[in-house]
C-alpha atoms as a printed R data frame, in Angstrom:
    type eleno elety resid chain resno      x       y       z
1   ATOM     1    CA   UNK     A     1 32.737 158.909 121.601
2   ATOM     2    CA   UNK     A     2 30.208 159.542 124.489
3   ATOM     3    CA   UNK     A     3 29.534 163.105 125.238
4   ATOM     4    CA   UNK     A     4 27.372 164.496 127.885
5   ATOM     5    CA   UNK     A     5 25.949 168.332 127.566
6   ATOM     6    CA   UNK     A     6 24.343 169.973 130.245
7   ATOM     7    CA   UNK     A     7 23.012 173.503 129.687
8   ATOM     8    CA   UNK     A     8 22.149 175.762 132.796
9   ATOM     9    CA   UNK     A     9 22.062 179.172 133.827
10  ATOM    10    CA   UNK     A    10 23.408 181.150 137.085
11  ATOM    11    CA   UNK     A    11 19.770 182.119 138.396
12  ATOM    12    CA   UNK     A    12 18.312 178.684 137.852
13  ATOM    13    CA   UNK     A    13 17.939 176.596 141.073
14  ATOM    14    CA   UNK     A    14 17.016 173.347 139.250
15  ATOM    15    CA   UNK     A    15 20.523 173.888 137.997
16  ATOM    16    CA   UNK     A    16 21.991 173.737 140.995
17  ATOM    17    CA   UNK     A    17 20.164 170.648 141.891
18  ATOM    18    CA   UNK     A    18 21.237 169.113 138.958
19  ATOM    19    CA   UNK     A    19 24.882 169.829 138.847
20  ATOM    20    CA   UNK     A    20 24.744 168.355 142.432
21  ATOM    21    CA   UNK     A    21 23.065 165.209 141.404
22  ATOM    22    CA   UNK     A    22 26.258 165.136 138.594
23  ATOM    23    CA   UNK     A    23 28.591 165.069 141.696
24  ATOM    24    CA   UNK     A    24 30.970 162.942 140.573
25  ATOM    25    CA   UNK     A    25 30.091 161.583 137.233
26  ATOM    26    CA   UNK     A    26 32.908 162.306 135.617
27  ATOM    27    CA   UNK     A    27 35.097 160.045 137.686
28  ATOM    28    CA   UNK     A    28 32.280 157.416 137.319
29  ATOM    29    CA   UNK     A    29 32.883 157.665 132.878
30  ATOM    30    CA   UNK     A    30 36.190 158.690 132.324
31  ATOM    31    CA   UNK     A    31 35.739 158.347 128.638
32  ATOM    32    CA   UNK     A    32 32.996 160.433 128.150
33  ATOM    33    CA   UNK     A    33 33.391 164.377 127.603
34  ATOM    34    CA   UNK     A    34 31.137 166.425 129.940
35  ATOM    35    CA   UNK     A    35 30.327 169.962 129.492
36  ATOM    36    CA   UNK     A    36 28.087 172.596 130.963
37  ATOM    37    CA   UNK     A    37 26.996 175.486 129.007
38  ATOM    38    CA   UNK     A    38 25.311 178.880 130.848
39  ATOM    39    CA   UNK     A    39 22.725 179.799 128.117
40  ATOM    40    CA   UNK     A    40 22.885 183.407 129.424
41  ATOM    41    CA   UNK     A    41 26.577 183.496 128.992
42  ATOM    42    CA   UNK     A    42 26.771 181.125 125.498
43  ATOM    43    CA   UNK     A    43 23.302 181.716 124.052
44  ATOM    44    CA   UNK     A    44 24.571 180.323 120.313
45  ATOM    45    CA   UNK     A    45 25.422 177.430 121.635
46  ATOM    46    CA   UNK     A    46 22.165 177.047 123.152
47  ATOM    47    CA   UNK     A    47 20.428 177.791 120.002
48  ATOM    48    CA   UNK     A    48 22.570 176.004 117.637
49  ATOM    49    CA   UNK     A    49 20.951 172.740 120.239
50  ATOM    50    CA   UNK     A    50 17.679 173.666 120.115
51  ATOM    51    CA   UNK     A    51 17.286 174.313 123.424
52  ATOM    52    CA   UNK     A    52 15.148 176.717 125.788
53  ATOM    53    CA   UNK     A    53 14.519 175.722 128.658
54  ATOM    54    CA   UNK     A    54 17.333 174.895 131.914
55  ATOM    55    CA   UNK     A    55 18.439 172.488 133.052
56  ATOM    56    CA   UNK     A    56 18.284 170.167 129.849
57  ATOM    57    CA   UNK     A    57 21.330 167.483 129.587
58  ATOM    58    CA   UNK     A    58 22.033 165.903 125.761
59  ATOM    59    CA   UNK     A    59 23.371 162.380 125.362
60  ATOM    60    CA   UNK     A    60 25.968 162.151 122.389
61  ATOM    61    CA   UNK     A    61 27.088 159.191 120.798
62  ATOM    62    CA   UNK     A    62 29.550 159.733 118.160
63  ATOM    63    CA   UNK     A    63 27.775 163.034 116.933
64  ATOM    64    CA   UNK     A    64 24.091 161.893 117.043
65  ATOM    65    CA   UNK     A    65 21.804 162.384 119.805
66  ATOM    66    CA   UNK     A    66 20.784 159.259 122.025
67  ATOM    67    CA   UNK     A    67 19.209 161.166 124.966
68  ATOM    68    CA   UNK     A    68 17.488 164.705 126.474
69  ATOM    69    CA   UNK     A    69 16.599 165.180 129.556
70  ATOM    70    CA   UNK     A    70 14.784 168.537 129.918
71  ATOM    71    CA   UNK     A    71 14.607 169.611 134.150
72  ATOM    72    CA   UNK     A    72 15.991 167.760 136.585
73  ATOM    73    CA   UNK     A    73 17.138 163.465 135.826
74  ATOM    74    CA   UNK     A    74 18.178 160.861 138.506
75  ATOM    75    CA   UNK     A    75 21.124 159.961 137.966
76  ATOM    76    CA   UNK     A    76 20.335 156.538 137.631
77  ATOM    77    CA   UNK     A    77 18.245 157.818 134.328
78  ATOM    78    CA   UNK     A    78 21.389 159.642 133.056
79  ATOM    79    CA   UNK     A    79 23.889 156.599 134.168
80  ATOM    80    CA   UNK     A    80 21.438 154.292 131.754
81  ATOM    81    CA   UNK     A    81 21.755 156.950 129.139
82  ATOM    82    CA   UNK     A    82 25.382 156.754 129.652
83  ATOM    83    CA   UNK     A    83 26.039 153.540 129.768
84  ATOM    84    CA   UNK     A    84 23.433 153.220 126.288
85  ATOM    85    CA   UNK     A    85 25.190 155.769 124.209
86  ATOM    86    CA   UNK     A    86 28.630 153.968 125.213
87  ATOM    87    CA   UNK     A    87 27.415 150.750 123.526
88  ATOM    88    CA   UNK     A    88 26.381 152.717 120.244
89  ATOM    89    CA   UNK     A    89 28.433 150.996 117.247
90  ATOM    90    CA   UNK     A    90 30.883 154.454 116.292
91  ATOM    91    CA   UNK     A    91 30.375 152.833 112.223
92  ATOM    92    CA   UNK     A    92 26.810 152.026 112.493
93  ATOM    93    CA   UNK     A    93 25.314 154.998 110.703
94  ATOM    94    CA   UNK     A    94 28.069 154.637 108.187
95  ATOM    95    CA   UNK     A    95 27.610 150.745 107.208
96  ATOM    96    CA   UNK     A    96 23.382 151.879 107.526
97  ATOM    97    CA   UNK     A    97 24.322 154.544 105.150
98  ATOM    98    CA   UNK     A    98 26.088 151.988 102.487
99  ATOM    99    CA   UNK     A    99 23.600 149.251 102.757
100 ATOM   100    CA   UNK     A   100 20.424 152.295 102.034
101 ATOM   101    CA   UNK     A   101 22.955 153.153  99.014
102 ATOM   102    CA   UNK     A   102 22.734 150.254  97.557
């Protein structure tokens, strides 16, 4: 599973710029989960990410970060990132994991 995270706060103008640049995407990936977090409002979440400064987006693929974008992305930068974490194996890690175990 794809999941897109992008953390912003009401007083941030970049933000705004960047949720306008998003127009859309969500149609465009109707697969992936998208989410927007306010910092100021959800400031565990925030921390729990590791992350300080807005706008940032996260790329998820099936738990595990592919992608971060801290300020402002295209959206043809985010699309690729999309698109990249989409063709992430979901057992990958998990057949990686075996082989390492011997």
């Amino acid at each position: 599973m794809t999941e897109v995270i992008l953390f912003t706060q009401v007083t941030c103008g970049a933000c705004a710029t960047q949720r306008e640049k998003n127009e859309g995407i969500e149609d465009a990936y109707p697969d992936v989960e998208f989410r927007e977090v306010d910092i100021q409002t959800d400031l565990e979440t925030a921390e729990e990410y590791g992350v300080r400064k807005t706008p940032t987006t996260l790329v998820y693929a099936n738990g595990e970060r592919t992608d971060e974008f801290i300020g402002i992305v295209d959206r043809d930068e985010l699309d690729a990132a999309i698109e990249s974490a989409g063709q992430q194996s979901p057992g990958l890690a998990n057949r990686l994991a075996s082989i390492i175990r011997g």
